[in-house]
KEKE-3310 file (N, C-alpha, C; in steps of 0.2 Angstrom, whole numbers, plus 5000, padded with zeros to 4 digits):
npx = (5028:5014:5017:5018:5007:5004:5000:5013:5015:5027:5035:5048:5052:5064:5065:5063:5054:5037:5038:5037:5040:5054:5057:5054:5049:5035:5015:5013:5024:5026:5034:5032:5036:5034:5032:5023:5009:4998:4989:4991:4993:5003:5015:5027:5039:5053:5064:5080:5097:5109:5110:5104:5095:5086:5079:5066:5047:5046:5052:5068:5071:5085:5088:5079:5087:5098:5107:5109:5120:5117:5115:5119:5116:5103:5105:5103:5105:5101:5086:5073:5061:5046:5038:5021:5009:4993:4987:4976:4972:4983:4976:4966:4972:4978:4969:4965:4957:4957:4968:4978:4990:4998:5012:5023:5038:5039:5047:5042:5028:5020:5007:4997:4998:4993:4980:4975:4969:4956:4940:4932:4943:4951:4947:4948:4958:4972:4983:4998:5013:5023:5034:5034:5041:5049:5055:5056:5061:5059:5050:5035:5029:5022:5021:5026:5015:5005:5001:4999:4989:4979:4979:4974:4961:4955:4954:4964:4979:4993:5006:5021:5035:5048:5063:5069:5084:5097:5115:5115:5122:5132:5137:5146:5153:5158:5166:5176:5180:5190:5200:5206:5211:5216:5216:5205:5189:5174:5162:5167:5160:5149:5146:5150:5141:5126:5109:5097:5081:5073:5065:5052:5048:5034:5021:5005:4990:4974:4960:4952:4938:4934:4933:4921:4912:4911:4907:4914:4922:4922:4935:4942:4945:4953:4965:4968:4972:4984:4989:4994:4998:5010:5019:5020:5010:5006:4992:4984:4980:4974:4963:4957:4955:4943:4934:4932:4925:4914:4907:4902:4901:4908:4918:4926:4939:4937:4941:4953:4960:4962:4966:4981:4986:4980:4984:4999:4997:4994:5000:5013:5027:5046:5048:5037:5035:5046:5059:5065:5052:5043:5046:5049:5034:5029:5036:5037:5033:5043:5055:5058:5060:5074:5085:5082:5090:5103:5106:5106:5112:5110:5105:5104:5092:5085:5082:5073:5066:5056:5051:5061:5069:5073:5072:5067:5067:5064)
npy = (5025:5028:5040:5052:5055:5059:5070:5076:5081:5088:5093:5103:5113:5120:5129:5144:5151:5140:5131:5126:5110:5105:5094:5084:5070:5070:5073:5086:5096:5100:5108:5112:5125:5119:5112:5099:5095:5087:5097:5107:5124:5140:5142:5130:5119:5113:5101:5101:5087:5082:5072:5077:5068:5063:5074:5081:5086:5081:5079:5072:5055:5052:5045:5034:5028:5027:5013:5010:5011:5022:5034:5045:5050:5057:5068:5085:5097:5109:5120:5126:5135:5132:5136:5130:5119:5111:5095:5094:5108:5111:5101:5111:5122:5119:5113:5101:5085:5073:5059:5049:5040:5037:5043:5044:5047:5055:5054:5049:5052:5046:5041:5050:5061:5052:5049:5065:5069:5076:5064:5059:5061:5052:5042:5034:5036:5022:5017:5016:5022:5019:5024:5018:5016:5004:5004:5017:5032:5044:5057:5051:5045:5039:5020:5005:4995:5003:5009:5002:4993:5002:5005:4991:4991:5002:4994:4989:4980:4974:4975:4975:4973:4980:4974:4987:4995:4995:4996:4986:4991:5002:5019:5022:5010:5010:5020:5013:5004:5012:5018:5005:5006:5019:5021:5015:5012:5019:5014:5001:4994:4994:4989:4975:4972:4961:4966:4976:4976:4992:5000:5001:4999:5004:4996:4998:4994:4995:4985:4976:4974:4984:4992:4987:4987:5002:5007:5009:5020:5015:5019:5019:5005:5002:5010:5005:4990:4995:5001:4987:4982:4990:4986:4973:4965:4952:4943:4949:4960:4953:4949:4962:4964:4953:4958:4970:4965:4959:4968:4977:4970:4962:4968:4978:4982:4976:4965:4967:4969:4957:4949:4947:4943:4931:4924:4923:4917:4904:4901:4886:4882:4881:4871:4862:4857:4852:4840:4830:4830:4827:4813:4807:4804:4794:4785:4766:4764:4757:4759:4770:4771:4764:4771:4781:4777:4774:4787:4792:4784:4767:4771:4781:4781:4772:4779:4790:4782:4777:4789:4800:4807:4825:4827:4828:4817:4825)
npz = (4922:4930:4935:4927:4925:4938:4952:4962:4978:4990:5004:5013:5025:5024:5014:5005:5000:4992:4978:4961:4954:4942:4926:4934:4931:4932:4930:4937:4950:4965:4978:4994:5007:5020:5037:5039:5049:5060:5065:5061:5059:5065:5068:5073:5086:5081:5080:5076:5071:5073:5061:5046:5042:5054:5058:5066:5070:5083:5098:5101:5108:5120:5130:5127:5118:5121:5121:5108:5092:5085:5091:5092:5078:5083:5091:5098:5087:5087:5092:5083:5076:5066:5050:5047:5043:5036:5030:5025:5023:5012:5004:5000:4994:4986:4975:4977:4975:4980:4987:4982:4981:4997:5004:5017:5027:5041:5053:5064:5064:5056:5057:5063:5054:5043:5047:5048:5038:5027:5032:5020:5009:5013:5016:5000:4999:4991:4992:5005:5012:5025:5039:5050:5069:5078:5088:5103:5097:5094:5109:5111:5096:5084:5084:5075:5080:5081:5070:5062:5066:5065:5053:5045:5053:5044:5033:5023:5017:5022:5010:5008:5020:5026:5036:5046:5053:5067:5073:5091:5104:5115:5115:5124:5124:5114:5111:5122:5116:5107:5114:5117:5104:5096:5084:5077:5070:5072:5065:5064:5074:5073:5062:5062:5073:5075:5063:5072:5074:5070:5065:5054:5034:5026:5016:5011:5004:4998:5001:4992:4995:5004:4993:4990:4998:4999:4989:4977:4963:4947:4940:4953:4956:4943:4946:4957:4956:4944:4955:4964:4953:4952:4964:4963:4968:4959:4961:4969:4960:4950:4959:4959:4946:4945:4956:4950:4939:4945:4951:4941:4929:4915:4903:4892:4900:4911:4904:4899:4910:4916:4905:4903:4915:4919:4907:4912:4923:4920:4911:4908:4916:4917:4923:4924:4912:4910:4902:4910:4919:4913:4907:4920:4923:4919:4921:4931:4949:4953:4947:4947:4963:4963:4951:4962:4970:4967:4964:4977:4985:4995:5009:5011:5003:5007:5018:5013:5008:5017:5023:5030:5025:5020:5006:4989:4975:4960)
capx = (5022:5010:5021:5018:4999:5000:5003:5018:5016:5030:5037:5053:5052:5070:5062:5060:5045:5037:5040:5037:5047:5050:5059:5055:5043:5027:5014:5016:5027:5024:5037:5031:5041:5032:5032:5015:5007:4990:4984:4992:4996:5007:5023:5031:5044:5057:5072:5088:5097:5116:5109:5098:5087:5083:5075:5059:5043:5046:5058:5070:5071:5089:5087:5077:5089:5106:5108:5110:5124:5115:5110:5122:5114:5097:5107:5101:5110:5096:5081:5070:5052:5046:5030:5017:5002:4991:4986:4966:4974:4987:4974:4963:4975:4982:4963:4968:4949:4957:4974:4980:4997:5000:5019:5026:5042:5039:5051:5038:5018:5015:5000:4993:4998:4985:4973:4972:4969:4949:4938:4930:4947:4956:4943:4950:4969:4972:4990:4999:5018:5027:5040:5035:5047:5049:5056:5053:5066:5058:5046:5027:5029:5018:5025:5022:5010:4998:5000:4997:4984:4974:4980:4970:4955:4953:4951:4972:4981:5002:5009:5028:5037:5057:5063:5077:5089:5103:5117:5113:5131:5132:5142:5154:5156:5163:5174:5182:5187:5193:5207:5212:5215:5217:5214:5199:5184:5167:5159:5168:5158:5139:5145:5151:5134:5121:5104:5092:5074:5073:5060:5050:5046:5030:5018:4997:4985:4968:4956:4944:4930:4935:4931:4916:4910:4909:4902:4920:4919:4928:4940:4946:4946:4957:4971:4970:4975:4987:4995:4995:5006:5019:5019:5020:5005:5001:4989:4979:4981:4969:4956:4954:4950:4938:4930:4928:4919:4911:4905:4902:4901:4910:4919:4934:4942:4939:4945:4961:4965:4962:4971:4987:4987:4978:4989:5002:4995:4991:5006:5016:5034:5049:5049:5032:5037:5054:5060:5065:5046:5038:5050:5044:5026:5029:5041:5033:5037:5046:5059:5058:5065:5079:5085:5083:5094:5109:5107:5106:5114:5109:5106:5099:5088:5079:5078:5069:5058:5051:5048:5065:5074:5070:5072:5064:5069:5060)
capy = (5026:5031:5048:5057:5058:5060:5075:5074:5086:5086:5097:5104:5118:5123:5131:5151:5151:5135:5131:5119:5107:5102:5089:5077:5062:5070:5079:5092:5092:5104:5107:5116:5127:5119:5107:5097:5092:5084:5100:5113:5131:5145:5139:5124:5116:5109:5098:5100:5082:5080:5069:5081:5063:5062:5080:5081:5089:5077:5078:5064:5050:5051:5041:5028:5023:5026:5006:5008:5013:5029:5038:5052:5056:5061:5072:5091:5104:5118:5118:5132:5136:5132:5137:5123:5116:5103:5093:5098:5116:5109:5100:5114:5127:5120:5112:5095:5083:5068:5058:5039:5037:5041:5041:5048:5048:5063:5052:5049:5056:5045:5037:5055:5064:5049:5053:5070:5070:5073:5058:5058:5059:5048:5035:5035:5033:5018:5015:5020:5021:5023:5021:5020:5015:4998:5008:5023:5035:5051:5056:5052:5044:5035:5015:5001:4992:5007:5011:4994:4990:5007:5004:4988:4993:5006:4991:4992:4973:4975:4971:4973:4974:4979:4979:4993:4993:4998:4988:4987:4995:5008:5023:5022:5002:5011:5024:5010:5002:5017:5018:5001:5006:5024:5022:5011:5018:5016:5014:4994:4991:4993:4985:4967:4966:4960:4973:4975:4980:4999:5001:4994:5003:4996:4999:4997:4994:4994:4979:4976:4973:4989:4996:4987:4992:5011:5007:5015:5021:5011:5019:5017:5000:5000:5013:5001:4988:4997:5002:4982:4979:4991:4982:4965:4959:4950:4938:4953:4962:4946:4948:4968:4962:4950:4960:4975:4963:4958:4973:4983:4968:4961:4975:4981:4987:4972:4959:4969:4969:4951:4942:4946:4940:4924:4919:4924:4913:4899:4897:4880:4885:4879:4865:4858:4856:4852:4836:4826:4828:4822:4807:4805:4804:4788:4778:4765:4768:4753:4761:4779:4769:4762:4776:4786:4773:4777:4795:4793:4777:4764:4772:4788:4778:4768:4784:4794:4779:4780:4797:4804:4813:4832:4830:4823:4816:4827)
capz = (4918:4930:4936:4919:4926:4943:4954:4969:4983:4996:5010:5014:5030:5023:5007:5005:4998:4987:4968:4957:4953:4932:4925:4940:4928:4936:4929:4941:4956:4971:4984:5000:5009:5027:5039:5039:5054:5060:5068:5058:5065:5060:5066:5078:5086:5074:5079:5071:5072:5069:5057:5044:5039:5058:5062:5066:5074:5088:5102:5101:5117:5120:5136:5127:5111:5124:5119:5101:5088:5080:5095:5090:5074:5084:5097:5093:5089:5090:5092:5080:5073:5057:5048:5047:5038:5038:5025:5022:5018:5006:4998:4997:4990:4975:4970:4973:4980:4983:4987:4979:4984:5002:5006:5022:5032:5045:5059:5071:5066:5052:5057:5065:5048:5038:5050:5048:5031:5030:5031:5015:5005:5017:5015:4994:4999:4990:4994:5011:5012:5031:5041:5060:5073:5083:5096:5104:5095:5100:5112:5109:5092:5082:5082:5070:5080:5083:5063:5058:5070:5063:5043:5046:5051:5039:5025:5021:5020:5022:5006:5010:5026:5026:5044:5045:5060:5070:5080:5098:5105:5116:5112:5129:5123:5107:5116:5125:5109:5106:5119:5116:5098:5095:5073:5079:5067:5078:5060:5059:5079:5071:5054:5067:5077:5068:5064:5080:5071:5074:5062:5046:5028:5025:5009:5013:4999:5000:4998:4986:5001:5004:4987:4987:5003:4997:4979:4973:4955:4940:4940:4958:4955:4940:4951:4962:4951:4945:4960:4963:4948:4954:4971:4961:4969:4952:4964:4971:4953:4947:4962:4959:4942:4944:4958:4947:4933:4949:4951:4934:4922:4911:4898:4889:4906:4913:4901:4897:4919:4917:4903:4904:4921:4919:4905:4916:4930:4917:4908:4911:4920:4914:4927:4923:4905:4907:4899:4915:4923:4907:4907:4927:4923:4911:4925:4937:4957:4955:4942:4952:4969:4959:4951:4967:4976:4963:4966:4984:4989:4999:5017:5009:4997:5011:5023:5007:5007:5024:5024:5034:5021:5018:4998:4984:4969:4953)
cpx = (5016:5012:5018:5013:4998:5004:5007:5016:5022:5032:5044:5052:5058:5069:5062:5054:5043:5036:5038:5041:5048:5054:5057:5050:5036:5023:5014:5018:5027:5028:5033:5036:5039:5033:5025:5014:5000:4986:4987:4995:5002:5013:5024:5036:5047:5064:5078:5091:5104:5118:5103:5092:5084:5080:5070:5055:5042:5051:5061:5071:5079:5091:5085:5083:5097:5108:5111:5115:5122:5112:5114:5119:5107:5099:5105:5105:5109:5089:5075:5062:5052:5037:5027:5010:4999:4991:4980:4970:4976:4983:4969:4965:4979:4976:4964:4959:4953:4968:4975:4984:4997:5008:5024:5033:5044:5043:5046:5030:5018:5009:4995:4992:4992:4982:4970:4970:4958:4945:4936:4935:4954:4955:4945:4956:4968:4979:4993:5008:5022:5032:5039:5041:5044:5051:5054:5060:5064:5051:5038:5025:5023:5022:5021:5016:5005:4996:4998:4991:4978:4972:4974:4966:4951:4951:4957:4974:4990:5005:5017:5029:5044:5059:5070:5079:5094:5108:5118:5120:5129:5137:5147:5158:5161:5167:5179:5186:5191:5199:5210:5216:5212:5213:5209:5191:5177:5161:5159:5164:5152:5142:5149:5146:5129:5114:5099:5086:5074:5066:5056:5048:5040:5026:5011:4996:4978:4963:4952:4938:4931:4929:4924:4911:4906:4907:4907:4917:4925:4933:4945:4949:4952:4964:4974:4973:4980:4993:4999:5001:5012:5021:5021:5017:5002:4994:4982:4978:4975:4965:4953:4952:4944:4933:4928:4924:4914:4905:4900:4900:4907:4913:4925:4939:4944:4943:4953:4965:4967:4967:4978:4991:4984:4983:4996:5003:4995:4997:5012:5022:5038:5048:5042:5031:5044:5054:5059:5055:5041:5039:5046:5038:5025:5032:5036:5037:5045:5054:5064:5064:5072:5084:5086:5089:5101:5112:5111:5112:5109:5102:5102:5092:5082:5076:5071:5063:5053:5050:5053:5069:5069:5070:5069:5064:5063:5063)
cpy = (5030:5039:5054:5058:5059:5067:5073:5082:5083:5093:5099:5110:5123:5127:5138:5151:5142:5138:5124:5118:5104:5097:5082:5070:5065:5075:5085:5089:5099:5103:5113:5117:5126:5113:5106:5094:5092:5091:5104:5120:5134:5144:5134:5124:5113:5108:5098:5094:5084:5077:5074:5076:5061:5069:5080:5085:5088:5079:5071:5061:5047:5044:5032:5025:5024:5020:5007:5013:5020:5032:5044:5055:5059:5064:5080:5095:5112:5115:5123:5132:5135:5134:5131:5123:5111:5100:5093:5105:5117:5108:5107:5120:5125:5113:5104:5090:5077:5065:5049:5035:5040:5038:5047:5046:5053:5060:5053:5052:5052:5043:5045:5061:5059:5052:5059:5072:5070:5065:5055:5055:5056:5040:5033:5032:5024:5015:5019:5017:5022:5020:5021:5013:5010:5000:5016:5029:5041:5052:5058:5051:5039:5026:5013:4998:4996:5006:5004:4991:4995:5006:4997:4988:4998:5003:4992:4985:4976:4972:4971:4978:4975:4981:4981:4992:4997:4993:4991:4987:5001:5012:5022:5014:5006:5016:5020:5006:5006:5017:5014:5003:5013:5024:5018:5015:5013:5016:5003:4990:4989:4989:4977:4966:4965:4966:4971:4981:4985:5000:4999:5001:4999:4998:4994:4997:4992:4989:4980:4975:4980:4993:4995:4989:4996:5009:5013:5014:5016:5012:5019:5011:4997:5004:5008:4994:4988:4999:4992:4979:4982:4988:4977:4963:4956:4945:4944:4955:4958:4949:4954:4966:4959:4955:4967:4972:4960:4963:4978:4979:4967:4963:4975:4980:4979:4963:4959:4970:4962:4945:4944:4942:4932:4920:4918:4917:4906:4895:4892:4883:4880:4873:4862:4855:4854:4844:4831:4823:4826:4815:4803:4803:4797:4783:4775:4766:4764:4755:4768:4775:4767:4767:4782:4782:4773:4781:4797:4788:4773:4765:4779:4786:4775:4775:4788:4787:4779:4784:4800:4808:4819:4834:4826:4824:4819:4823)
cpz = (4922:4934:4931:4923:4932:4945:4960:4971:4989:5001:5013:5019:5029:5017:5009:5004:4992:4982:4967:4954:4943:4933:4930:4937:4933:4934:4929:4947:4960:4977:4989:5005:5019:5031:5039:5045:5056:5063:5063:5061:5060:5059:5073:5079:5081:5077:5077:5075:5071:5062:5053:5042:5046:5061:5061:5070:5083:5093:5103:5109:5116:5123:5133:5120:5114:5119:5112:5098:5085:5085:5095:5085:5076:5092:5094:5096:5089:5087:5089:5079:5066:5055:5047:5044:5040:5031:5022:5019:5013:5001:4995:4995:4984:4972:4971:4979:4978:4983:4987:4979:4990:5004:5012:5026:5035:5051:5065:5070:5061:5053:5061:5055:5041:5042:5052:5043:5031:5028:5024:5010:5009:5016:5006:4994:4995:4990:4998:5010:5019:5033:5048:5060:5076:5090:5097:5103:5097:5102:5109:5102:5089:5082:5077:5072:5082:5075:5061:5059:5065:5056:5042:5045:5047:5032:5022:5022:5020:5015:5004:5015:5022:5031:5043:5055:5060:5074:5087:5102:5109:5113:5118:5128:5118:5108:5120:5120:5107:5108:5119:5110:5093:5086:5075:5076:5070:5074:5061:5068:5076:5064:5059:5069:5071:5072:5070:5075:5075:5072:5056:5040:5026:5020:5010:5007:5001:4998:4997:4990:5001:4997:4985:4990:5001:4990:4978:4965:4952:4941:4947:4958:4950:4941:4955:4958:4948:4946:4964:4960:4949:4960:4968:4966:4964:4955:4965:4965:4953:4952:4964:4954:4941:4949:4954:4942:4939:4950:4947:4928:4919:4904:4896:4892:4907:4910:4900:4905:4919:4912:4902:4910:4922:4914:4909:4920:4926:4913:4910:4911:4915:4918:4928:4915:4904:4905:4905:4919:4919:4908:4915:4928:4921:4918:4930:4942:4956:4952:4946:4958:4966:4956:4957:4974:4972:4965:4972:4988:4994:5004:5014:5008:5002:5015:5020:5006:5012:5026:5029:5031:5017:5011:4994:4977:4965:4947)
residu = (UNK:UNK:UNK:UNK:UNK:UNK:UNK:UNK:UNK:UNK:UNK:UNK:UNK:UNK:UNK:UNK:UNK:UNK:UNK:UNK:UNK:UNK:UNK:UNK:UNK:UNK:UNK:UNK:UNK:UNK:UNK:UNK:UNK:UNK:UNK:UNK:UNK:UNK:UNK:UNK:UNK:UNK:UNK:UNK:UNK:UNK:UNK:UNK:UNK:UNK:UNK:UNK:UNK:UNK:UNK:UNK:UNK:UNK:UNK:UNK:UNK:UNK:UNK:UNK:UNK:UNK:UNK:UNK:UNK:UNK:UNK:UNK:UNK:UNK:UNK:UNK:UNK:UNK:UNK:UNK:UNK:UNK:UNK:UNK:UNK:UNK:UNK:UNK:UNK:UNK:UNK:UNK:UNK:UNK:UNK:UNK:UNK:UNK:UNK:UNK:UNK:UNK:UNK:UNK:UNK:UNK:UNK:UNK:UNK:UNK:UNK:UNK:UNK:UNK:UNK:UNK:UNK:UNK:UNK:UNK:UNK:UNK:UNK:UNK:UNK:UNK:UNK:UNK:UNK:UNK:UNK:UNK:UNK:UNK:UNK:UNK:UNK:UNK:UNK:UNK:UNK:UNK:UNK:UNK:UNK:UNK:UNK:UNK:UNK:UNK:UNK:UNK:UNK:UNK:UNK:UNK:UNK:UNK:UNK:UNK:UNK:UNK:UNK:UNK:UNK:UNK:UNK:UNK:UNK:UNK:UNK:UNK:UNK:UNK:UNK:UNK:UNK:UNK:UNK:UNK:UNK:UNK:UNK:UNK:UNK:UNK:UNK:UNK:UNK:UNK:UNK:UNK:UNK:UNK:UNK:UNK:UNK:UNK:UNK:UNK:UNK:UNK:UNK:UNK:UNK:UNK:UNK:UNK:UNK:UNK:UNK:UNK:UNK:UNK:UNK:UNK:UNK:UNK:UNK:UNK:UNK:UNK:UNK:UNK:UNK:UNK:UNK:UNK:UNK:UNK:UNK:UNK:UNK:UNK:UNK:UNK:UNK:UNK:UNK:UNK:UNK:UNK:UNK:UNK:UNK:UNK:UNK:UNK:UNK:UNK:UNK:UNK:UNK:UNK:UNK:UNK:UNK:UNK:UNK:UNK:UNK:UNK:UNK:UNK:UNK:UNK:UNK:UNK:UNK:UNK:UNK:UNK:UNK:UNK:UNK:UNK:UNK:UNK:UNK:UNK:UNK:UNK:UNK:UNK:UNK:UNK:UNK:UNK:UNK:UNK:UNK:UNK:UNK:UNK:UNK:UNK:UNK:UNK:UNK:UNK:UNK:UNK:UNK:UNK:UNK:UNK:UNK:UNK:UNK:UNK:UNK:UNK:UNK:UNK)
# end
């Protein structure tokens, strides 16, 4: 739903020249034929990776992810130039005065690539999407607890974490498995260790203090809202609504953010309505312990009454 109205720009330095993209659900879709980076310039280092989803602007820290199972797909297998950009230029060549979604995985600058972006339409961002590193995969990277720490204080809460990984294996452990067993696939060593947090995908949103702060307009507020319900914050959802009738008064806008969510919030659940917990309501204790001494037995039945068993009869 809200694709059809917004614009995507993204970045591919493998491009000849950019193009617009059709068909993709968005009202316009803008590939760029550059690498983006916080200062900009005409062209940069660029990585190649064994792995084409680990190439980056960075140079990878071979030395530092020895330890773990993927340290082959960030070995490089050349190392070239690529033309580059920033992101102030971007926006000010295809007319764009602000940005709503921010969503990056550049392997190692997210938190340098937000804060290039200039202040004024940086301060707007109402959703942040990154992916820093819990370790140090290449050199001089952004981690998560720099990114987090800054997303923070910029007026951002965390509203989902996914910790992504690797298993913690060297590759000469998995060449000597090797030798014992020649057909030995060195895929079935990292699918036996359990995941070792590499990295997290994590999704910011900005808080309503935030919006009220800056005296954002209406419409921030109900973006921001919005972008809540696709998040399934229905909780936050509800406390941008009231703080924009906080706000602005009480109106159209604000009734229609609110009652589908109150009813929502308001309506009795299956197990507050179910037959059993009515029936419950009626019975005295004395009926309840009896009954629950059936269920239970004896020795269960006494433990659940002095408060040593971890379940309770509904």
């Amino acid at each position: 739903f809200l694709a059809r109205h917004a614009t995507f720009v993204g970045f591919d330095p493998d491009l000849r020249e950019m193009r617009e993209l059709t068909a993709t659900g968005f009202h316009r879709a803008v590939m760029l034929n550059e690498a983006v980076t916080a200062q900009g310039g005409d062209d940069i280092p660029f990585y190649l990776t064994n792995s084409p989803y680990c190439s980056s602007t960075l140079e990878p820290d071979l030395d530092a992810i020895a330890n773990y199972s993927f340290v082959d797909s960030f070995r490089v297998e050349q190392q070239t130039r690529v033309k580059a950009t920033s992101l102030e230029s971007v926006l000010s060549r295809l007319g764009l005065d602000r940005i709503d979604w921010f969503k990056v995985d550049s392997q190692g600058t997210d938190l340098r690539l937000f804060n290039s972006i200039p202040g004024d339409v940086r301060d707007r961002v109402l959703c942040v999407e990154v992916e820093p590193g819990l370790i140090d995969v290449y050199k001089g990277e952004d981690l998560f607890v720099d990114a987090h720490r800054d997303l923070i204080a910029q007026g951002f809460w965390l509203s989902e974490a996914l910790v992504c990984g690797t298993a913690r294996i060297r590759s000469h452990s998995i060449q000597h498995l090797r030798k014992l067993q020649p057909l030995f696939d060195p895929a079935a060593a990292a699918d036996r260790c359990p995941m070792t947090p590499g990295w997290i995908e994590a999704t910011y949103l900005r808080s309503s203090e935030h919006l009220d702060g800056r005296r954002a307009l209406p419409k921030e507020y109900c973006l921001l809202w919005a972008f809540a319900l696709v998040c399934r914050q229905w909780g936050f959802a509800l406390d941008v609504a009231l703080a924009y009738e906080n706000a602005f008064g009480r109106d159209a806008t604000s009734v229609a953010m609110r009652a589908a969510l109150e009813d929502w919030f308001t309506r009795p659940t299956p197990r507050q309505t179910g037959p059993l917990r009515a029936i419950k309501s009626f019975l005295p204790s004395g009926v309840k312990r009896w009954i629950k001494s059936q269920l239970l037995g004896k020795t269960d039945a006494a433990e659940a009454t002095s408060g040593h068993f971890g379940g309770r009869f509904e």
